[in-house]
C-alpha positions in Angstrom: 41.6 -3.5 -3.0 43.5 -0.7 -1.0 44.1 1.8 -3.4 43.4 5.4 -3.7 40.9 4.7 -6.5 37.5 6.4 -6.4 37.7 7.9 -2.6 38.5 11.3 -4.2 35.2 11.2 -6.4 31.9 12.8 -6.4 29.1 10.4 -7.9 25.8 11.3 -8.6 23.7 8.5 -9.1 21.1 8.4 -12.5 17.6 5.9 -12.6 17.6 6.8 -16.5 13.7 5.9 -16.9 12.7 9.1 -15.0 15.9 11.4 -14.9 15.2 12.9 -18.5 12.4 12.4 -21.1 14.4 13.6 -24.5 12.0 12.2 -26.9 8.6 13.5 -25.1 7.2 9.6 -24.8 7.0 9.9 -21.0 10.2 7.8 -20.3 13.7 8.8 -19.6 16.6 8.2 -21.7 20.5 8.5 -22.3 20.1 11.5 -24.6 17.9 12.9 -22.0 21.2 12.1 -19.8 23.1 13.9 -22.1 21.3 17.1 -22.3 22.0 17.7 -18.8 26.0 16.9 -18.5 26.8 20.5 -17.8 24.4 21.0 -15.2 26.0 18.1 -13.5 29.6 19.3 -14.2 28.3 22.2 -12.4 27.2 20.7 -9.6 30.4 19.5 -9.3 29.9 16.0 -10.2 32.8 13.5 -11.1 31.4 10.7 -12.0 28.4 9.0 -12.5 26.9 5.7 -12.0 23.6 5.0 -14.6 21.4 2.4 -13.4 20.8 -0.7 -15.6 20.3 0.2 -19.3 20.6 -3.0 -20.8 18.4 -4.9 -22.8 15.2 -6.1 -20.5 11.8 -6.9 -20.2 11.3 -4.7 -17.3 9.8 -7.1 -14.7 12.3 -5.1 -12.1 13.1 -1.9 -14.0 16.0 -3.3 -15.6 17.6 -5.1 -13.0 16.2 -8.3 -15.1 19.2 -8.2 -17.6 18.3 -10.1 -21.3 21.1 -9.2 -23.3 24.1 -8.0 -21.0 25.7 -6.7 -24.6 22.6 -4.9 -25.7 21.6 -1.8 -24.7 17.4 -1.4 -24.3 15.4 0.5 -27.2 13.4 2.9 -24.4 16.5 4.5 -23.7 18.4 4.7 -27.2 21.2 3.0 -28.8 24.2 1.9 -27.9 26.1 4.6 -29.9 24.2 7.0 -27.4 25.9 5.8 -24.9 29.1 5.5 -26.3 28.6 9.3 -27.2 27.4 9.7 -23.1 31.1 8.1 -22.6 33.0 10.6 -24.5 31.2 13.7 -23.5 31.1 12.6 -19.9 34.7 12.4 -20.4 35.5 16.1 -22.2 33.6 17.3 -19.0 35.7 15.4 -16.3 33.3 13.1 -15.7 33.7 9.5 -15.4 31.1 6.6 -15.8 30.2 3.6 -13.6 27.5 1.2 -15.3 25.5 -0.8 -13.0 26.0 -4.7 -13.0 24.0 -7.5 -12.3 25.4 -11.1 -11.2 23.4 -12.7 -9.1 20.6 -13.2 -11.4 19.0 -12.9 -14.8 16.1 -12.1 -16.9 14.2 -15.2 -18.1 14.1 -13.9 -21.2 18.4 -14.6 -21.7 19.0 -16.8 -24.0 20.7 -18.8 -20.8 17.9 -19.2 -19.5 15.7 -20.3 -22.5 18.0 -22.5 -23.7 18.1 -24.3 -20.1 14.0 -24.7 -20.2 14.4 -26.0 -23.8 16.7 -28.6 -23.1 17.4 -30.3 -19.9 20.5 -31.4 -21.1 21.9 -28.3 -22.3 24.9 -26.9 -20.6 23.3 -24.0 -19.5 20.8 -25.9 -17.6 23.5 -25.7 -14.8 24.2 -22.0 -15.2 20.8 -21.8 -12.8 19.4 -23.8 -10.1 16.6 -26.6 -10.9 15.3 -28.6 -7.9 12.7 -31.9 -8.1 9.6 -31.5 -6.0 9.0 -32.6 -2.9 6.0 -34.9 -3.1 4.5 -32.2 -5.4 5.2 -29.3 -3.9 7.9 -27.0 -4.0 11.3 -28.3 -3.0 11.3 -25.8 0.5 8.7 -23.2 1.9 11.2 -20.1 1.6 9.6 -17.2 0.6 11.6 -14.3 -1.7 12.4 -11.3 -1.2 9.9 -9.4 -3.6 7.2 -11.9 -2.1 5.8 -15.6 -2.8 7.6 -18.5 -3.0 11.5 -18.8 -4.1 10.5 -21.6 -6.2 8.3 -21.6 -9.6 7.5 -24.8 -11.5 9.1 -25.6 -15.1 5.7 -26.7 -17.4 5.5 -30.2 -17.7 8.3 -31.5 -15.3 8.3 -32.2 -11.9 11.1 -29.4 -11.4 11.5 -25.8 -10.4 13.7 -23.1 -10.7 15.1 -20.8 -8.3 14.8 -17.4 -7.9 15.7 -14.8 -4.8 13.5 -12.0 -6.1 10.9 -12.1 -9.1 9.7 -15.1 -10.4 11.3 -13.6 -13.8 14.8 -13.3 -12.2 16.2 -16.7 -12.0 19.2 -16.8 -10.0 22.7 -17.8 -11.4 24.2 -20.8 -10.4 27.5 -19.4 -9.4 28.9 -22.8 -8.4 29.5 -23.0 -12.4 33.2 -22.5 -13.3 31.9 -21.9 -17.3 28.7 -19.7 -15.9 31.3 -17.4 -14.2 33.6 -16.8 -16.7 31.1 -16.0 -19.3 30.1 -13.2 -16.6 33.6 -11.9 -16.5 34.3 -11.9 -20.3 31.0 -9.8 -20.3 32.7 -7.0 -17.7 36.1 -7.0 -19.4 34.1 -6.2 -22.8 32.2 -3.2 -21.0 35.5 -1.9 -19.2 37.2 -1.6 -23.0 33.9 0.7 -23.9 35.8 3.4 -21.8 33.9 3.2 -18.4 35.4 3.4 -14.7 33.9 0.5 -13.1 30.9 -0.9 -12.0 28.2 -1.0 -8.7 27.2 -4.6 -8.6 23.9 -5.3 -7.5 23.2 -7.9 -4.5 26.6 -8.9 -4.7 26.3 -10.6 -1.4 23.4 -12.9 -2.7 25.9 -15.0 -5.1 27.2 -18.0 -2.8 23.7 -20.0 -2.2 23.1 -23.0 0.3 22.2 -25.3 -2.0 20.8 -27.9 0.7 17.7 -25.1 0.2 16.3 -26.2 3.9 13.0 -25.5 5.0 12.6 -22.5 7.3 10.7 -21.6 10.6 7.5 -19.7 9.1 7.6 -16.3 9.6 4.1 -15.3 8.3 0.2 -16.9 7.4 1.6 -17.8 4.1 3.4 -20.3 6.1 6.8 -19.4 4.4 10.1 -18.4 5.9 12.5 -15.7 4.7 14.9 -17.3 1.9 17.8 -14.4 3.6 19.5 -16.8 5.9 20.3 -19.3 2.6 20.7 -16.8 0.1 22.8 -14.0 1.3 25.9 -13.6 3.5 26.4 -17.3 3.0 30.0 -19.1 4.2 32.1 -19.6 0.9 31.3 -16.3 -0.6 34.6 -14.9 0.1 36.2 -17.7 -2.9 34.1 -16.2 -5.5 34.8 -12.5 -4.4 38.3 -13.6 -4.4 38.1 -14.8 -8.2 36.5 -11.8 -9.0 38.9 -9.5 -7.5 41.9 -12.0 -9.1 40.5 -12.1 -12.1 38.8 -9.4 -13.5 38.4 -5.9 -11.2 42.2 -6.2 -10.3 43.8 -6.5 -13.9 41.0 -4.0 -15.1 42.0 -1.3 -12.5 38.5 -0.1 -12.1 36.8 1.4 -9.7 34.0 -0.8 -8.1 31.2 -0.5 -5.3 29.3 -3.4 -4.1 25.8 -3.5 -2.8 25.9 -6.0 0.0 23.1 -5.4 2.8 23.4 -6.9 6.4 27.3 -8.1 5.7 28.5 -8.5 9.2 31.7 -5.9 10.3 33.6 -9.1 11.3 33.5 -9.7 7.4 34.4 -6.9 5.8 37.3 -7.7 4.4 35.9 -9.8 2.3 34.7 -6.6 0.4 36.4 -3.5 0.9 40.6 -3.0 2.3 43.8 -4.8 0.8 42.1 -7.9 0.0 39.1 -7.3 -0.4 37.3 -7.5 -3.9 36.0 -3.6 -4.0 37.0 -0.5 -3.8 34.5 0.6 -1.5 30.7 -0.4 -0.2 27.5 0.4 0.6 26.8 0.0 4.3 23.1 -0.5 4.9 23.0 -1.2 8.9 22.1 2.8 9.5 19.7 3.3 6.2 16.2 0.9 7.8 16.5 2.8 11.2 12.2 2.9 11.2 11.9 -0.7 10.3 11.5 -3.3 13.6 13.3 -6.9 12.7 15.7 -8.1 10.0 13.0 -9.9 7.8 12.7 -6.3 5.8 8.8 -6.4 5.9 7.7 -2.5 5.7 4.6 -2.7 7.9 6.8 -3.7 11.2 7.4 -0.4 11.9 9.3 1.3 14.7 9.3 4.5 16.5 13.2 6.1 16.8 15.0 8.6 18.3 18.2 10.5 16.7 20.0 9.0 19.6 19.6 5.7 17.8 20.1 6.4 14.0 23.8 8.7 15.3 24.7 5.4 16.6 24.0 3.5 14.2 25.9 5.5 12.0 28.8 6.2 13.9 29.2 2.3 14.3 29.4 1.9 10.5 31.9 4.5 10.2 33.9 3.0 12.9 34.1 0.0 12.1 34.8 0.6 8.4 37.5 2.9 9.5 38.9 -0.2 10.7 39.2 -1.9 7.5 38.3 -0.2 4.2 36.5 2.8 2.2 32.5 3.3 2.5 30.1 4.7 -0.4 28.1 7.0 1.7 24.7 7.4 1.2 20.9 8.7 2.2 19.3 7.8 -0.8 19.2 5.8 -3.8 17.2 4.3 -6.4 15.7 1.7 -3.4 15.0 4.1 -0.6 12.8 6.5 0.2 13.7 10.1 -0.4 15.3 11.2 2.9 13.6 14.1 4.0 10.6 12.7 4.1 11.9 9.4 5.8 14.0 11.5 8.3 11.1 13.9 8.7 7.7 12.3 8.1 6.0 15.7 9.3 5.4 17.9 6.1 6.1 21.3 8.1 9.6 20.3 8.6 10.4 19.2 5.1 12.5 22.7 4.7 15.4 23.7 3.3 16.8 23.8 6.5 16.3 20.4 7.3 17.2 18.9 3.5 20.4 21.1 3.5 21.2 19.7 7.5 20.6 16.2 6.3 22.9 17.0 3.1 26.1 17.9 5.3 25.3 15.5 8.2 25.9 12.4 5.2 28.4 14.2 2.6 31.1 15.2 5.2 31.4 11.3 6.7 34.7 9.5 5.8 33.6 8.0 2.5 32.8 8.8 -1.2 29.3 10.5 -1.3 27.0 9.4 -3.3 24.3 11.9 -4.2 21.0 10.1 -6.0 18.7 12.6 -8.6 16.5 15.1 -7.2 18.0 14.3 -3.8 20.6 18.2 -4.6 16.5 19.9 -5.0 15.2 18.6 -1.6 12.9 16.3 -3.6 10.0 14.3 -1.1 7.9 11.6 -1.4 4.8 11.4 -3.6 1.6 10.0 -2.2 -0.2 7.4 -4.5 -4.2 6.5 -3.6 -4.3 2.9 -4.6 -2.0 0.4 -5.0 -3.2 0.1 -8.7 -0.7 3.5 -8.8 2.8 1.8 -7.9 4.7 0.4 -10.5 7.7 -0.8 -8.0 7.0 -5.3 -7.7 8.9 -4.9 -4.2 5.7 -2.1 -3.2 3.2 -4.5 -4.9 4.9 -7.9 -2.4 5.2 -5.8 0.2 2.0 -5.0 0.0 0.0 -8.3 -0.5 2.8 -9.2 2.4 1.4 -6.8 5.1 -2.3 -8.0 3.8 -1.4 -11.4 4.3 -0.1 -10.9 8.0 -3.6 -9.0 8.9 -2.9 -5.5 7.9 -6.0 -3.3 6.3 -6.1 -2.0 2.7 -5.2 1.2 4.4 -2.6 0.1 6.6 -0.8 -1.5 3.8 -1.3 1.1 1.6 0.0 3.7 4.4 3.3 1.3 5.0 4.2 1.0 1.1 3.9 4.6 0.4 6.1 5.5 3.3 8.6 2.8 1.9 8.4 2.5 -1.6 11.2 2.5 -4.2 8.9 4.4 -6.7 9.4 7.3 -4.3 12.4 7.5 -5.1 11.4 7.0 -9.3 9.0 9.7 -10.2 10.1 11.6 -12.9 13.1 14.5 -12.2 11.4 17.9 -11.7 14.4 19.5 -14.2 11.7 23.1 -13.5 12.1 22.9 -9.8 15.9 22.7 -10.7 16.2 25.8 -12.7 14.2 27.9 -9.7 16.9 27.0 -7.5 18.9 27.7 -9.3 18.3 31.3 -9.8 17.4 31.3 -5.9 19.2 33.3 -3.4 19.5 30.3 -1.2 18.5 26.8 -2.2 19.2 23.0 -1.3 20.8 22.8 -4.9 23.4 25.8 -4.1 23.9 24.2 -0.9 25.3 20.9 -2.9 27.3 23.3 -5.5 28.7 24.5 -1.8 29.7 21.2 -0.2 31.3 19.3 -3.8 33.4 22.6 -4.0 34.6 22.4 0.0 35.5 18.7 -0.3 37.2 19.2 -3.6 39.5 22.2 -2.0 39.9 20.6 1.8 41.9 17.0 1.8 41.3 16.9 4.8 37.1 16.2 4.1 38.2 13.4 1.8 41.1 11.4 3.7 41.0 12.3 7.3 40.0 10.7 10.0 36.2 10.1 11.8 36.1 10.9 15.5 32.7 10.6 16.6 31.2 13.6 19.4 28.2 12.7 21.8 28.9 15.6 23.9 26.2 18.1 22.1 23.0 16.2 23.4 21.0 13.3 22.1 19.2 15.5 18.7 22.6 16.4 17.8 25.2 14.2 15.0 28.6 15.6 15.7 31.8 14.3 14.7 35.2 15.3 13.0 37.4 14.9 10.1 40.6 14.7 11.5 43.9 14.0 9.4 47.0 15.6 12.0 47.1 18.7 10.3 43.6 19.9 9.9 40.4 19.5 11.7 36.7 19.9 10.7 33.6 19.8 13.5 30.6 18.8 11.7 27.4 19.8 14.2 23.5 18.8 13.4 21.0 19.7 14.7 18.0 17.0 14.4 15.4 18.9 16.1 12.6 21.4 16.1 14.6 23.4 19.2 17.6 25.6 19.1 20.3 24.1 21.3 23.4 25.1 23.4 26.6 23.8 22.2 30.1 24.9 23.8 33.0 24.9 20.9 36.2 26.4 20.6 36.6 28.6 18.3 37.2 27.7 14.2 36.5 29.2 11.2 32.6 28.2 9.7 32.5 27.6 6.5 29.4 26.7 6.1 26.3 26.7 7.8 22.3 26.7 6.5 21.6 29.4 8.6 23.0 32.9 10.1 25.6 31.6 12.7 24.9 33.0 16.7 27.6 31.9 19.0 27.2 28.9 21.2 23.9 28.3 19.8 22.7 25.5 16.9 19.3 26.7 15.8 16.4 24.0 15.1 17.6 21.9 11.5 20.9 23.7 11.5 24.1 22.7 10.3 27.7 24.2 11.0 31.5 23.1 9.9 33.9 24.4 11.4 37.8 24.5 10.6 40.0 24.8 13.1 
């Protein structure tokens, strides 16, 4: 999909359970949404994407979709959100729903109707497997913990599921299955959104052979990654979906695809692939040792590391297509705290540094809420405390494998997606705002500098190592104009050598030839 389409946006992303309580019952909602439009507009937002709203039981926060036409009673009506639509729009703002096709609730009628009757056609719009000698039919292991397989009561068969238990996967080798997903988008695209982020995207094309694995852990399962995700044959139902629906919708769509390899990227972003732009995940799990995703293999890192990481992604998707660039979301830690674990440097210095060091990459930034206030993690004393079921896996995972109560506990709080979940501290927001300096003017600072410099939006990445191993350096370069971006990781003020510019921003009073400890400078020259 080469087009212009969404690279000049800003998108703030919403978890609407905990970005605004309108009602006062403790939970978030798309009045509480709509309070707050201006305050976004201000910020200098242009569009937003709104986590999963849809009707659920809330196994996985909503990413367990029952109805896909139904909007859930916790967080209004669907006329409330056709009223967020409109207003969004009289403000400039655009909307991007989130969308889930890799799996289901078991509570969709789909799904019910396949337990209910063997026979049924929608038996095949999931995957049922006999057991092996009464067990399961393979000893993978999901991702959200336990095995990928859960009997059906009073047969010999199971179904299939990548993540909860109560998230059966679609069978996407079903012709019928699939179009009844794309009749769904086509009917949300004439309710006046943009387009869509689609959740685990890469998870779709499944090796149905379902092999046994080598065990990775003393539960004696194996990862179910390697057979699940990234699989060969993908690219034909990408292609369909491109062909079919995104392409004659014109909308603007994002695809959350962890560990796609560069070699395949144009599979899913550039002139043929099947979205506008991606997330790229290889720099965000920096501190975690292996690709099995377990949050108690830790590591130790340097800057060095995480810079190369990065500039890697941004190379390589310079190559081919348009990245959604990102240091949080509604999955991830909050990044001050992940970045800098030590509570003395969570600053505004160092949340403002981290905020350039992201926003200014070649790519559309994605800001996630509270992330514009310098918002950190909150500890929680027991596990009893986490409502996230990846935290709760992870957990019993890291137990399983040897770990203490209070290692465990340690590893999920540094890790867990309720981090990134508590409740937005709309107080906190109105102090910065009336603050001489804050990380929420910094924000108000950068949307307005991209907006006014093309340059920041379509130029070039050129990656610097020059300025020492604790600093990320690189430039926006598009012939014309050119833009140094310097960051400094560290706790000491470093030497740098640069021509001269003009600084248009910085965090801190600018001394020549000098970066001061968490500073940040851009320079146009």
């Amino acid at each position: 999909m080469d087009s212009q389409k969404g690279k000049q946006e800003i998108v703030y992303q919403i978890y609407p359970k905990s970005f605004c309580d309108s009602s006062g019952d403790g939970i978030g909602d798309l009045r509480g949404i709509l309070k707050h439009l201006d305050y976004l507009s201000d910020l200098g937002v242009t569009m937003m994407w709104i986590c999963p709203v849809y009707a659920s039981p809330m196994d996985d926060n909503g990413y367990d979709v029952s109805d896909y036409y139904a909007v859930h009673p916790m967080f209004g009506t669907m006329e409330d959100l056709e009223k967020l639509i409109d207003e969004a729009g009289i403000r400039g703002m655009k909307i991007m729903m989130d969308l889930v096709l890799n799996h289901t609730s078991d509570e969709h009628v789909w799904f019910q109707n396949a337990l209910r009757d063997p026979k049924s056609r929608y038996r095949d719009y999931y995957i049922f497997k006999k057991s092996r000698n009464g067990r399961p039919p393979s000893n993978l292991r999901s991702v959200f913990g336990g095995s990928v397989w859960e009997p059906v009561e009073g047969t010999e068969e199971y179904y299939f599921h990548s993540f909860s238990k109560r998230q059966p996967d679609l069978n996407w080798e079903n012709e019928d299955m699939r179009k009844e997903l794309y009749e769904m988008i086509r009917w949300w695209m004439k309710k006046g959104i943009a387009g869509f982020r689609v959740d685990a995207i890469n998870f779709i094309k499944k090796d149905h052979t379902f092999p046994d694995g080598k065990p990775d852990g003393r539960d004696g399962l194996a990862s179910c990654l390697p057979y699940v995700r990234n699989v060969k044959g993908i690219e034909a139902f990408l292609r369909e979906l491109k062909n079919q629906v995104f392409d004659p919708l014109d909308c603007v769509t994002v695809s959350e695809a962890v560990d796609v390899p560069y070699s395949s990227l144009g599979d899913y972003i550039g002139k043929q692939g099947c979205f506008s732009m991606m997330f790229d995940f290889s720099y965000t799990n920096f501190d975690l040792e292996g690709k099995d995703e377990k949050w108690y293999k830790r590591k130790t890192w340097t800057t060095e590391e995480f810079r190369e990481l990065l500039f890697k992604s941004q190379e390589e998707i310079q190559k081919t297509g348009w990245p959604a660039v990102f240091i949080e979301n509604h999955d991830q830690p909050r990044a001050v705290s992940k970045f800098f674990p030590d509570k003395k440097d969570q600053t505004y210095e160092a949340a403002s540094m981290l905020a350039a060091m992201y926003f200014f990459l070649r790519g559309t930034p994605f800001i996630y809420q509270g992330q514009e206030l310098g918002t950190t993690n909150v500890w929680k004393d027991s596990v009893c405390e986490f409502d996230d079921i990846e935290s709760r896996g992870q957990y019993l995972s890291a137990l399983s494998d040897g770990c203490t109560k209070e290692e465990a506990l340690y590893y999920i709080n540094l890790r867990s997606r309720d981090n990134a979940r508590e409740m937005m501290d709309w107080k906190e927001a109105e102090t910065q705002e009336k603050e001489e300096q804050s990380v929420l003017k910094f924000y108000k600072k950068m949307t307005a500098l991209r907006k006014q410099e093309p340059c920041l939006i379509y130029g070039k990445f050129i990656p610097h190592r020059e300025y020492g191993k604790e600093v990320v350096a690189y430039e926006r370069n598009d012939g014309f104009t050119r833009f140094l971006i310097l960051c400094n990781f560290s706790r000491r003020t470093k030497k740098i050598g640069v021509r001269g510019g003009e600084i248009l921003l910085s965090n801190q009073p600018v001394k020549e030839k000098i970066l001061r400890p968490f500073q940040v400078i851009l320079i146009k020259d």
